[in-house]
VEXMARMI-151090 format. One record per residue (C-alpha): residue number from 1; residue in one letter; z, y, x. Coordinates in pm, whole numbers. Layout:
! VEXMARMI-151090
<site n="NUM" res="a" c3="Z" c2="Y" c1="X"/>
...
END
This chain:
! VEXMARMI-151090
<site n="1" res="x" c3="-7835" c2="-1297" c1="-725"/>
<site n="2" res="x" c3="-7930" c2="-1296" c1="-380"/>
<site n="3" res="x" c3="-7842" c2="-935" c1="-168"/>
<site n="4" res="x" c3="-8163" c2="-888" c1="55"/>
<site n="5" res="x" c3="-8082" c2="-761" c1="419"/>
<site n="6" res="x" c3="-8247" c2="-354" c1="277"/>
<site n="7" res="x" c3="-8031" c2="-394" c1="-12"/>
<site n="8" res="x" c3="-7671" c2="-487" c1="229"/>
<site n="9" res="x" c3="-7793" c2="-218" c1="442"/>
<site n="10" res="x" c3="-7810" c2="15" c1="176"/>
<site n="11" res="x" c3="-7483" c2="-112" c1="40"/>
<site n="12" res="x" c3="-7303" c2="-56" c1="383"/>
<site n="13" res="x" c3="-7451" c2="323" c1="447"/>
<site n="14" res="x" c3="-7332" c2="355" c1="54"/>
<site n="15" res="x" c3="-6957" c2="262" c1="167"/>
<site n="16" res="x" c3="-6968" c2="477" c1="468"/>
<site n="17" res="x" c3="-7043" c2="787" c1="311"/>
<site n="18" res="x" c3="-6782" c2="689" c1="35"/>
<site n="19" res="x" c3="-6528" c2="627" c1="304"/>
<site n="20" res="x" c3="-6584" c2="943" c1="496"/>
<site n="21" res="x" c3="-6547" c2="1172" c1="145"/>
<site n="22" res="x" c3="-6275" c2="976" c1="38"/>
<site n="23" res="x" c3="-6106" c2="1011" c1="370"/>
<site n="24" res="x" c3="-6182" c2="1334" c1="414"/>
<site n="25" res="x" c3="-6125" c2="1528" c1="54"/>
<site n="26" res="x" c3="-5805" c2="1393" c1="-38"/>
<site n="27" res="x" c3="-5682" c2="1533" c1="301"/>
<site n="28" res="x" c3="-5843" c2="1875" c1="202"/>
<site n="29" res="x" c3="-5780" c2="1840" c1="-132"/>
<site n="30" res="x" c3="-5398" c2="1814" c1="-94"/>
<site n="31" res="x" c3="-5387" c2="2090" c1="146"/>
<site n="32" res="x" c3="-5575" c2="2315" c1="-48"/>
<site n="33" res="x" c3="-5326" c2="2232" c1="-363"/>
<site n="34" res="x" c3="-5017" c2="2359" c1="-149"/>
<site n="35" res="x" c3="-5174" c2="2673" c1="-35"/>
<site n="36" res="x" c3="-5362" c2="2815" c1="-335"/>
<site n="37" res="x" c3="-5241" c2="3107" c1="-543"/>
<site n="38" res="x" c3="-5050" c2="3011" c1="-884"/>
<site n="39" res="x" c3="-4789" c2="2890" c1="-980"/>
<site n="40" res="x" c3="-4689" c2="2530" c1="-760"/>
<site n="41" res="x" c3="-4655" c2="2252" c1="-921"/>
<site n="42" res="x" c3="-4416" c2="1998" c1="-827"/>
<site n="43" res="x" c3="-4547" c2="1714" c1="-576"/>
<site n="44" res="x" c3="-4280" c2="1439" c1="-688"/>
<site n="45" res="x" c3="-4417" c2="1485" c1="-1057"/>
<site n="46" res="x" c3="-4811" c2="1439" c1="-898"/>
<site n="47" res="x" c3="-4662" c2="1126" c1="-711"/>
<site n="48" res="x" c3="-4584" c2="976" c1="-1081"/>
<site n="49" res="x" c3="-4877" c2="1060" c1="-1274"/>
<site n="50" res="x" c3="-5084" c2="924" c1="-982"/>
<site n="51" res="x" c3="-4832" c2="577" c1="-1006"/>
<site n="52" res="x" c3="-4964" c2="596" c1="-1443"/>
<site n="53" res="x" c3="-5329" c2="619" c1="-1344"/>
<site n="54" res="x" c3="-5283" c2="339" c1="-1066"/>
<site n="55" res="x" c3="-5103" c2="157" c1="-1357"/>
<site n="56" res="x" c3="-5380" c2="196" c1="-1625"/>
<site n="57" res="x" c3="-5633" c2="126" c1="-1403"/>
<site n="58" res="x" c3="-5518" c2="-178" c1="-1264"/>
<site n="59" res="x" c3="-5473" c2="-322" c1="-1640"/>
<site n="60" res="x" c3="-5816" c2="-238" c1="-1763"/>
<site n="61" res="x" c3="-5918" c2="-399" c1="-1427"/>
<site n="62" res="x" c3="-5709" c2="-721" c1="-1484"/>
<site n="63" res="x" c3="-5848" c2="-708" c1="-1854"/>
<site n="64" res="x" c3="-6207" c2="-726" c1="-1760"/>
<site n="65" res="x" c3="-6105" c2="-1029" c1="-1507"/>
<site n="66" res="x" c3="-5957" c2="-1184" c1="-1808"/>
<site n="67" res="x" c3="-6279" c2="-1160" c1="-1991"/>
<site n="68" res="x" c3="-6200" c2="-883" c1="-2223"/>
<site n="69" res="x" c3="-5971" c2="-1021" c1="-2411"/>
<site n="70" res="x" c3="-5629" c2="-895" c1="-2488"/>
<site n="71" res="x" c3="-5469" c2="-1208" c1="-2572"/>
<site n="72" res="x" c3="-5540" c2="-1361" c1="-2183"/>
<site n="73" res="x" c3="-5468" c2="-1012" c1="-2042"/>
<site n="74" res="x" c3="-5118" c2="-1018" c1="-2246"/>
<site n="75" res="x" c3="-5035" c2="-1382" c1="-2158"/>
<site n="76" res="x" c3="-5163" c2="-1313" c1="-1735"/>
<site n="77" res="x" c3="-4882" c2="-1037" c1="-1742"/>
<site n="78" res="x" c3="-4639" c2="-1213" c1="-1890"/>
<site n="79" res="x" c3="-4695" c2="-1511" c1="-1686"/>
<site n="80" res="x" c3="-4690" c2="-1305" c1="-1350"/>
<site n="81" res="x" c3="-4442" c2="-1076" c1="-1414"/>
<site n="82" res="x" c3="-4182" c2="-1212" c1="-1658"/>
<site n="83" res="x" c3="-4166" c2="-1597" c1="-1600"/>
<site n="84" res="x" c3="-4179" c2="-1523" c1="-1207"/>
<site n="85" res="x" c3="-3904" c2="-1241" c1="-1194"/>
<site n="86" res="x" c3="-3793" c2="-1318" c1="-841"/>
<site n="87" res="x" c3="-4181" c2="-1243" c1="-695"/>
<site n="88" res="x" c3="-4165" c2="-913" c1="-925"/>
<site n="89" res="x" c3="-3883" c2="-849" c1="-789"/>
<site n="90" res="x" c3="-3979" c2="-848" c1="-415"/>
<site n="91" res="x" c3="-4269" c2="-626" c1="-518"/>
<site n="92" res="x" c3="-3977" c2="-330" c1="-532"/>
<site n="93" res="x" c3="-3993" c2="-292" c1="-163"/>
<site n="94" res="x" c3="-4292" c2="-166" c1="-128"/>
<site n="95" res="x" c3="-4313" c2="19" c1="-429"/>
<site n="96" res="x" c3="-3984" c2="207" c1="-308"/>
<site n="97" res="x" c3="-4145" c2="270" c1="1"/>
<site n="98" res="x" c3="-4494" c2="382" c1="-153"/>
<site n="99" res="x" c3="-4339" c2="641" c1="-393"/>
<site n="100" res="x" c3="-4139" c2="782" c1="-59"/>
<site n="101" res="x" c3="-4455" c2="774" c1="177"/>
<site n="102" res="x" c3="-4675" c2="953" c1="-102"/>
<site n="103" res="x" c3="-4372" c2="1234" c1="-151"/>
<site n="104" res="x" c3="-4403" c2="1288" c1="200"/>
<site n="105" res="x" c3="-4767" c2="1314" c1="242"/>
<site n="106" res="x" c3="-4748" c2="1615" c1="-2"/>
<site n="107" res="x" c3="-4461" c2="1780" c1="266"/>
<site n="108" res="x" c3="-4736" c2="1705" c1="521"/>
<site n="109" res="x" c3="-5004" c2="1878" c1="334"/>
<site n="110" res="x" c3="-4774" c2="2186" c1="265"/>
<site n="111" res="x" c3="-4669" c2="2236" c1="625"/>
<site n="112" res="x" c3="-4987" c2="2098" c1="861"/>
<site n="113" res="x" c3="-5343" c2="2254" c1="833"/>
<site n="114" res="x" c3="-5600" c2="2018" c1="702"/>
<site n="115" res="x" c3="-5766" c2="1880" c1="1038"/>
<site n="116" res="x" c3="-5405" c2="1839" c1="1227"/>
<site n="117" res="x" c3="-5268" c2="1607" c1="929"/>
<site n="118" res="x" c3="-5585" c2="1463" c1="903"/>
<site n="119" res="x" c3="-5558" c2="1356" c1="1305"/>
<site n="120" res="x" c3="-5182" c2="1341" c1="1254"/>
<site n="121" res="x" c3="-5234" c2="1041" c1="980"/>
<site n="122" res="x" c3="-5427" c2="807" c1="1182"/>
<site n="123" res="x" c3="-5097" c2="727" c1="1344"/>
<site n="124" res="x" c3="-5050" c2="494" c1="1046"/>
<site n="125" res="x" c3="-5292" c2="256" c1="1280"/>
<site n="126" res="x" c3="-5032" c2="248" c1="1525"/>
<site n="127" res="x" c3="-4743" c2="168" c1="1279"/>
<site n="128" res="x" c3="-4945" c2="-89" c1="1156"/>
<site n="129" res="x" c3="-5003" c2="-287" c1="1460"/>
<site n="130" res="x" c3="-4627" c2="-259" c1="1585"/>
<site n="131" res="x" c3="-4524" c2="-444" c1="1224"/>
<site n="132" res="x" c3="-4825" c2="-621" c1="1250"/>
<site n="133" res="x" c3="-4663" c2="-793" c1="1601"/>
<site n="134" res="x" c3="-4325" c2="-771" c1="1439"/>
<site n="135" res="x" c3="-4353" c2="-962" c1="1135"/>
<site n="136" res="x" c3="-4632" c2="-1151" c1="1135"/>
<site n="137" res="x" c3="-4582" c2="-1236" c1="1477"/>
<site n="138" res="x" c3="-4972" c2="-1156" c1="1569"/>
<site n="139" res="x" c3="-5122" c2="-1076" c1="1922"/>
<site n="140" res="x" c3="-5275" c2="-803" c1="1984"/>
<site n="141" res="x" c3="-5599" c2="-748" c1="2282"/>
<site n="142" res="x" c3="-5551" c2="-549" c1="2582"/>
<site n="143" res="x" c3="-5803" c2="-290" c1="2469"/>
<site n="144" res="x" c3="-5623" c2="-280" c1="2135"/>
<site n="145" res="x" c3="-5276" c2="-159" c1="2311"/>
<site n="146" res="x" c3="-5497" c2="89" c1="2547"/>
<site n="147" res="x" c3="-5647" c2="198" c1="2195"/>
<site n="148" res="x" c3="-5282" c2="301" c1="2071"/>
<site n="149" res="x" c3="-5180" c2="428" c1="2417"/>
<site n="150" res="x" c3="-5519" c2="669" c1="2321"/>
<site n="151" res="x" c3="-5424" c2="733" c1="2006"/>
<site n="152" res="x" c3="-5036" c2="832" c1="2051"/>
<site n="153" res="x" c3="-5167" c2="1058" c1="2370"/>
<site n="154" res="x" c3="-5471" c2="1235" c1="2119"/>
<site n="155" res="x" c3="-5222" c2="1270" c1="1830"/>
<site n="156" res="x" c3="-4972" c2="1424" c1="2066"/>
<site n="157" res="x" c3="-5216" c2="1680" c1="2217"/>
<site n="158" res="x" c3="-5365" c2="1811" c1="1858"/>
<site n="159" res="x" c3="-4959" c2="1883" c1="1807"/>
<site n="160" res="x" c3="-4878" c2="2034" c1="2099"/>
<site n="161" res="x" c3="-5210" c2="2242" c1="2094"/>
<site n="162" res="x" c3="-5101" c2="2378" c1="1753"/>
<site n="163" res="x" c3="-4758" c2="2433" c1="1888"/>
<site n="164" res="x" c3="-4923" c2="2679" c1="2176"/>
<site n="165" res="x" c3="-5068" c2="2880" c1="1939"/>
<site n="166" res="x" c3="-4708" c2="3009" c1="1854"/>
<site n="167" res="x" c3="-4635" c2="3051" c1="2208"/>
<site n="168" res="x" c3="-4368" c2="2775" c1="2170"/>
<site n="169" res="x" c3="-4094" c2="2982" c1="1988"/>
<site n="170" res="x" c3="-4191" c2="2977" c1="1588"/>
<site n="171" res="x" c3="-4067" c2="2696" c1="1388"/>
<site n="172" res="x" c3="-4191" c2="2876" c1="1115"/>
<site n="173" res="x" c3="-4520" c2="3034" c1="1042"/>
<site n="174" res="x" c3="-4791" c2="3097" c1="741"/>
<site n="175" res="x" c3="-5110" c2="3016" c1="984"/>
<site n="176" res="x" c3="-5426" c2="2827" c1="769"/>
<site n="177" res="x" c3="-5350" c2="2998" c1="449"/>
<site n="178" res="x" c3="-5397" c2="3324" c1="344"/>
<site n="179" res="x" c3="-5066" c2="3592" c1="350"/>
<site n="180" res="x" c3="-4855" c2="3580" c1="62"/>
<site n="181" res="x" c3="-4984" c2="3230" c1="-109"/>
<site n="182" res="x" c3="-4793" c2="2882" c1="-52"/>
<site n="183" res="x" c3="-4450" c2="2832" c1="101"/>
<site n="184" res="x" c3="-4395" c2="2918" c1="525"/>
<site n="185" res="x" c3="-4512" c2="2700" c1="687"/>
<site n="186" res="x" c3="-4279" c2="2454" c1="901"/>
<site n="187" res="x" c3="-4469" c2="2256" c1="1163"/>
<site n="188" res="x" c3="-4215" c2="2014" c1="1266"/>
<site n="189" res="x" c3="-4137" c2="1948" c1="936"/>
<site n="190" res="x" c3="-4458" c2="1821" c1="838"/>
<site n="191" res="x" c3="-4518" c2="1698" c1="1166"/>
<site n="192" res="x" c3="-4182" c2="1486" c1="1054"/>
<site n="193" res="x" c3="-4313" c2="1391" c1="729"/>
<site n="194" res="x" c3="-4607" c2="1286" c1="836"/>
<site n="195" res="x" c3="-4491" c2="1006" c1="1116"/>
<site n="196" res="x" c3="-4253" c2="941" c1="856"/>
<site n="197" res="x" c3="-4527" c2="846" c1="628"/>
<site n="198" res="x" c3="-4722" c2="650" c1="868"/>
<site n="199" res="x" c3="-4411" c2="432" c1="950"/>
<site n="200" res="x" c3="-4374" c2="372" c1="593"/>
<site n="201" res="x" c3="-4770" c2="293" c1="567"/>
<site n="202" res="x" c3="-4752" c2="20" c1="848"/>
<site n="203" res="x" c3="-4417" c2="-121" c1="691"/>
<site n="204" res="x" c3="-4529" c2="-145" c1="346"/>
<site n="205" res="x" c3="-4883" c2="-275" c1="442"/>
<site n="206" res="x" c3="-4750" c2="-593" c1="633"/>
<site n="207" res="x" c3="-4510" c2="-632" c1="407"/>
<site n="208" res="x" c3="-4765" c2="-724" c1="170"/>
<site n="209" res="x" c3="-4990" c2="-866" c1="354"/>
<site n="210" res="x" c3="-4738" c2="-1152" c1="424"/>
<site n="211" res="x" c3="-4662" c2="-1155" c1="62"/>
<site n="212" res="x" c3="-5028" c2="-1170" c1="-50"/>
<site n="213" res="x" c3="-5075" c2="-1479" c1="170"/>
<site n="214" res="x" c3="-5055" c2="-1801" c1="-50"/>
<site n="215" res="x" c3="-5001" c2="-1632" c1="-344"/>
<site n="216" res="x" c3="-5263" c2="-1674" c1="-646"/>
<site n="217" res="x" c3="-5246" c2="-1366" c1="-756"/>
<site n="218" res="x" c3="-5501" c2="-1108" c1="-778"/>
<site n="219" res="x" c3="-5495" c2="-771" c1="-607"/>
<site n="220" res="x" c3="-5526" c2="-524" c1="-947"/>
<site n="221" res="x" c3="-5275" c2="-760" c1="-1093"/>
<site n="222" res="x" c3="-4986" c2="-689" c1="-778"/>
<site n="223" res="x" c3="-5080" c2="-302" c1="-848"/>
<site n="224" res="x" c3="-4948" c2="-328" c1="-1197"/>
<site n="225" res="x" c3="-4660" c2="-535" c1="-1085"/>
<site n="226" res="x" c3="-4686" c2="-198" c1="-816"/>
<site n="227" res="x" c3="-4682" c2="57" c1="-1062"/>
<site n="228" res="x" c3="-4431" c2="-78" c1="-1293"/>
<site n="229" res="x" c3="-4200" c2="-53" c1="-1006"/>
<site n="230" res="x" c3="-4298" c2="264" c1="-888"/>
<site n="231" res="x" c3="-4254" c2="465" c1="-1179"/>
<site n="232" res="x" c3="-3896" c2="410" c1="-1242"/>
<site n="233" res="x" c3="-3821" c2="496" c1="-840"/>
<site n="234" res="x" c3="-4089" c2="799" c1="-930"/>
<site n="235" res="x" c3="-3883" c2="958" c1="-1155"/>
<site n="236" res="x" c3="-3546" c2="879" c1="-1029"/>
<site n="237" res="x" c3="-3693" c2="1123" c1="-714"/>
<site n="238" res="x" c3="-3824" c2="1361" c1="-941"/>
<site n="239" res="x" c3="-3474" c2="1418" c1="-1094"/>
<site n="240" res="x" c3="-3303" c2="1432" c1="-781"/>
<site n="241" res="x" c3="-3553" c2="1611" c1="-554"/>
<site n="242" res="x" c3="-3645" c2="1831" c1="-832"/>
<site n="243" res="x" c3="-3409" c2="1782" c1="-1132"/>
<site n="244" res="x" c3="-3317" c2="2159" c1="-1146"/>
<site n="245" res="x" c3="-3682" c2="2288" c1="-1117"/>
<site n="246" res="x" c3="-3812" c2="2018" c1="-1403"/>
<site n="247" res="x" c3="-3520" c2="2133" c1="-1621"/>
<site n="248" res="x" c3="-3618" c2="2550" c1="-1590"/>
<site n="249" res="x" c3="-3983" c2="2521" c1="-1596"/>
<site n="250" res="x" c3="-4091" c2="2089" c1="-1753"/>
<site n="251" res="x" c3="-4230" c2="1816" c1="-1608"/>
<site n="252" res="x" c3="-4613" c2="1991" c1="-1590"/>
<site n="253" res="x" c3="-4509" c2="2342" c1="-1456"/>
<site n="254" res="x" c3="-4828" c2="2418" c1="-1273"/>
<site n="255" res="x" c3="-5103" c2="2191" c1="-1422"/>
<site n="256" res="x" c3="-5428" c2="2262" c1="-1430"/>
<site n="257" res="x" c3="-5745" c2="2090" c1="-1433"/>
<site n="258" res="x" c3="-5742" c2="2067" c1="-1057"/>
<site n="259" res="x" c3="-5390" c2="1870" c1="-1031"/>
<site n="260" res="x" c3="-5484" c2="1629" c1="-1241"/>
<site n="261" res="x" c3="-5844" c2="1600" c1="-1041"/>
<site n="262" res="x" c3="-5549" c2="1532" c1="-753"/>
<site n="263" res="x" c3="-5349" c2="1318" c1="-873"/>
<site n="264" res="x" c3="-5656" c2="1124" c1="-1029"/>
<site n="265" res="x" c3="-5857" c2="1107" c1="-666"/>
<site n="266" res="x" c3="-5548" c2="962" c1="-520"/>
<site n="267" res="x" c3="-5484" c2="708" c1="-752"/>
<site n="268" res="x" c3="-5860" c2="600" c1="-769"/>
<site n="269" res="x" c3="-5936" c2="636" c1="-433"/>
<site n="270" res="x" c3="-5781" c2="325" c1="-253"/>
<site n="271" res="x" c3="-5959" c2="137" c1="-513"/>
<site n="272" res="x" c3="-6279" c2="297" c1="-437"/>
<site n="273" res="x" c3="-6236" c2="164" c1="-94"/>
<site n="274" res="x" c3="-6095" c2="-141" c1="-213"/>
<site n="275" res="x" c3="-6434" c2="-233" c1="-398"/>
<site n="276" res="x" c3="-6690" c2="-82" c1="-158"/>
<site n="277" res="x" c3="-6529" c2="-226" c1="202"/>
<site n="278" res="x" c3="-6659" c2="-537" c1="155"/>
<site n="279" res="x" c3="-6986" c2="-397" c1="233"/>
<site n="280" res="x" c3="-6851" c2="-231" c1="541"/>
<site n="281" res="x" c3="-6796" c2="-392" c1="892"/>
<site n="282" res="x" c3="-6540" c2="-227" c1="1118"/>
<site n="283" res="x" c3="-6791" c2="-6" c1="1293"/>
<site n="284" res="x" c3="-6864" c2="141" c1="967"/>
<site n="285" res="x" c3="-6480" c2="189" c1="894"/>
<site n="286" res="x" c3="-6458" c2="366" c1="1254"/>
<site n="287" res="x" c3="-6729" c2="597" c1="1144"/>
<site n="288" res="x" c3="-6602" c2="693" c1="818"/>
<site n="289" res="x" c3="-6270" c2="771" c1="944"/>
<site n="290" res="x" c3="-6405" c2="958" c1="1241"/>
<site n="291" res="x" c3="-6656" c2="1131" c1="1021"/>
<site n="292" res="x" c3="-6365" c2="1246" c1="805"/>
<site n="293" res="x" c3="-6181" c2="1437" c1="1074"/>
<site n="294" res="x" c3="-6445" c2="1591" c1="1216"/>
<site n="295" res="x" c3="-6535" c2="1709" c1="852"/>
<site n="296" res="x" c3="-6170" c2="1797" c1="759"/>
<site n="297" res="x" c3="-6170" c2="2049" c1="1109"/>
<site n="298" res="x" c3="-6502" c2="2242" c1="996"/>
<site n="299" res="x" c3="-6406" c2="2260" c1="685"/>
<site n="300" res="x" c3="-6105" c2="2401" c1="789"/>
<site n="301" res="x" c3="-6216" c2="2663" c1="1013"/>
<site n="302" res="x" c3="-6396" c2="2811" c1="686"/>
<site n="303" res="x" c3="-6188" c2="2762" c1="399"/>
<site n="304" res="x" c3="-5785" c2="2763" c1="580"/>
<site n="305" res="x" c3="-5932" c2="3052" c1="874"/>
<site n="306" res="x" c3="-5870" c2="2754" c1="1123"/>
<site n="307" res="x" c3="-5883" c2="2766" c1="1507"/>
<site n="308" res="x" c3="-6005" c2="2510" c1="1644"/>
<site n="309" res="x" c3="-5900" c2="2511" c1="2044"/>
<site n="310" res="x" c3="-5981" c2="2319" c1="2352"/>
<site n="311" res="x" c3="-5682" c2="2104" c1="2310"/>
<site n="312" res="x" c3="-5738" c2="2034" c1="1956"/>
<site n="313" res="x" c3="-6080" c2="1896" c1="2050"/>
<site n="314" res="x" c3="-5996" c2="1669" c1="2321"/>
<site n="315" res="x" c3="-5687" c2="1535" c1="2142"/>
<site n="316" res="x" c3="-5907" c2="1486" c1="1853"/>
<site n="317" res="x" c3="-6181" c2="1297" c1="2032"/>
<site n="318" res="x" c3="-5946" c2="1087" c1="2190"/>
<site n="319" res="x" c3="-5819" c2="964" c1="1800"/>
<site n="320" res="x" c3="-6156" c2="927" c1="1693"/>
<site n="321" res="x" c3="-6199" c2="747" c1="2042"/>
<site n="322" res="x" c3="-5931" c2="448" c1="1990"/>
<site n="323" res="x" c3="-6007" c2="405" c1="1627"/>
<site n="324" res="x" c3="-6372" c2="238" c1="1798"/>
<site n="325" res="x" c3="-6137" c2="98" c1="2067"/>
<site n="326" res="x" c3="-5904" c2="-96" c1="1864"/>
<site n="327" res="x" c3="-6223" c2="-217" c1="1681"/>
<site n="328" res="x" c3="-6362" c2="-377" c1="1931"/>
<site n="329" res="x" c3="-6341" c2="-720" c1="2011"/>
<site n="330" res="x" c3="-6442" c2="-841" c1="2376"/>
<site n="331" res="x" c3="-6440" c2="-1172" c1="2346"/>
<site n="332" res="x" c3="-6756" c2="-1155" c1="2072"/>
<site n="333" res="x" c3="-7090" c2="-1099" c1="2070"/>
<site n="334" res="x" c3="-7103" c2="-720" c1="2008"/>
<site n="335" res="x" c3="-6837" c2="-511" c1="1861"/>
<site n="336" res="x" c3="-6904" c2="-580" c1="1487"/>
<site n="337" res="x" c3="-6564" c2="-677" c1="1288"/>
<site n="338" res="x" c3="-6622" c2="-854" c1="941"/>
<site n="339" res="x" c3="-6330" c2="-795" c1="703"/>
<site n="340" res="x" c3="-6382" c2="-1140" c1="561"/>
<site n="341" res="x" c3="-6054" c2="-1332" c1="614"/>
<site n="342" res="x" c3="-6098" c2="-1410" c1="955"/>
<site n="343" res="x" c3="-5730" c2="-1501" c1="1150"/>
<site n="344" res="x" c3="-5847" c2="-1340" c1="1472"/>
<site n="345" res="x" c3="-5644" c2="-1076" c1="1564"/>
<site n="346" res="x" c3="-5850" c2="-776" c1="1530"/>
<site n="347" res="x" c3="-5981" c2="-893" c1="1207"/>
<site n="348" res="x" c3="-5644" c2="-953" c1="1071"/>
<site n="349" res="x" c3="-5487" c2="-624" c1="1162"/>
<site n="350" res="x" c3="-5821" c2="-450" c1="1020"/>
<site n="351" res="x" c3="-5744" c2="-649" c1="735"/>
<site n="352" res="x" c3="-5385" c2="-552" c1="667"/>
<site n="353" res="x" c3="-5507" c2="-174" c1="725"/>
<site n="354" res="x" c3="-5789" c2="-222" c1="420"/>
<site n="355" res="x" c3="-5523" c2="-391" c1="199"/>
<site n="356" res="x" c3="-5291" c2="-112" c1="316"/>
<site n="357" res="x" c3="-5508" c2="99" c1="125"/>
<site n="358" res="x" c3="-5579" c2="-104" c1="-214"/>
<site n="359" res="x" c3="-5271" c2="-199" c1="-231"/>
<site n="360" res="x" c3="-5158" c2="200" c1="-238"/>
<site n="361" res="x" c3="-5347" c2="178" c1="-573"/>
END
């Protein structure tokens, strides 16, 4: 069926406003689970049930490529994963390195308000460019490095106008949540986990990126090779982050219907993006991710009593600023990006950020 120019327009302001509530909720959404009153759950345990529903997903997915029918979905895995045990094998990496980055997200949220990790995160852009040149040995544009230089110097002044605000001496502090709910609140800790999470981001998305390459395999069938990986590192974490806490109290101390809303909108939400960025140029992208912080600081300054200062703004601007920097490609006509499998280098690194993000799923 032929897609009419109305109907691709419609389909690309359909992914931007799915990008920009994806973007933006989960970041709320796993702030607001750290901070509200209750009993806490524990994160690690979140990080696994996420890893099932990635898992479960990603075989009904693989089933309906198959045709719907359980003896081709049953031979595909066995085919993929048992008779090729060295490529399963590889896929440990970056399932090691997924279950760490998503454990440390959840320090992030429980120690950053909801704009500054939002701001924080984009740093994952930056990681992903440096393995980008490492590994796959790409070239970056000159407005692409001044769009990092931007985007280190933005995410640097949201921290250190956060940092004011205590006058420089507290570590410590219970600021965007309301007295006597959540753990105190460590800045440089989740400041910490949160550029430890982007490194692991940009590592584990040009990891696979280079393995993808060549490799006849389709995307929801690595996430179950993914998932099957994950789990076991999962719940080796859980027992020895947590091990004493899940013996007292179980596995689901602190479920409710609003975890497992959680756990479920992180696991589906890389594959919402997944399906709908096809539709979306890297303009689009730009917008949705921009959208999503500015929506992540209003909403904070109602529902976490954020203050949003001078600092905060400019350093914020400037993020949003070199994510339509690094998106823009001189030596075109315009600044519009395709992610269509183009090797030019701003296509490829945009690329490796999207598959970043499916392959998370």
């Amino acid at each position: 069926m032929k897609v009419t120019a109305a109907h691709s327009n419609n389909l690309k302001y359909l992914s931007l406003v799915t990008l920009t509530l994806q973007n933006a909720i989960l970041g709320l959404s796993m702030r607001y689970s750290r901070t509200r009153p209750g009993d806490m759950f524990v994160s690690s345990t979140a990080v696994v049930m996420a890893e099932v529903v990635k898992l479960f997903t990603s075989l009904f997915l693989v089933y309906l490529e198959e045709g719907k029918h359980l003896g081709r979905l049953q031979s595909a895995l066995h085919q993929t994963i048992v008779k090729q045990p060295l490529d399963t094998l590889k896929i440990s990496v970056p399932s090691m390195l997924y279950i760490i980055q998503n454990n440390l997200l959840y320090v992030s949220a429980s120690h950053l308000d909801a704009a500054t990790y939002q701001v924080t995160y984009q740093l994952k852009i930056l990681t992903t460019a440096i393995f980008a040149v490492l590994i796959l040995r790409r070239r970056l544009l000159p407005t692409q490095w001044a769009a990092l230089v931007f985007l280190v110097v933005g995410v640097a002044s949201v921290q250190l106008a956060q940092t004011g605000e205590d006058g420089g001496t507290a570590a410590t502090r219970q600021q965007s949540m309301p007295p006597g709910d959540g753990p105190p609140q460590n800045r440089l800790l989740g400041f910490s986990a949160a550029l430890g999470a982007c490194f692991l981001s940009g590592l584990a998305g040009i990891y696979f990126e280079k393995m993808l390459k060549g490799a006849d395999i389709s995307i929801w069938m690595r996430n179950i090779q993914l998932s099957l990986l994950s789990l076991p590192f999962g719940l080796l974490t859980c027992v020895v982050n947590d091990g004493a806490q899940l013996a007292a109290h179980g596995f689901f101390f602190g479920y409710d219907a609003y975890v497992v809303y959680l756990f479920v909108l992180q696991a589906v939400g890389g594959l919402i993006v997944a399906v709908v960025v096809k539709y979306a140029d890297n303009i689009l992208k730009g917008f949705a991710t921009s959208l999503a912080i500015i929506i992540s600081c209003v909403a904070s300054i109602y529902l976490f009593d954020f203050s949003l200062s001078l600092q905060f703004t400019v350093g914020a601007a400037l993020v949003i600023g070199s994510i339509f920097l690094y998106g823009y490609d001189p030596t075109t006509k315009g600044t519009k990006t395709v992610l269509s499998g183009s090797r030019t280098a701003p296509k490829n690194l945009a690329e490796a950020e999207e598959r970043l993000l499916a392959e998370k799923v």
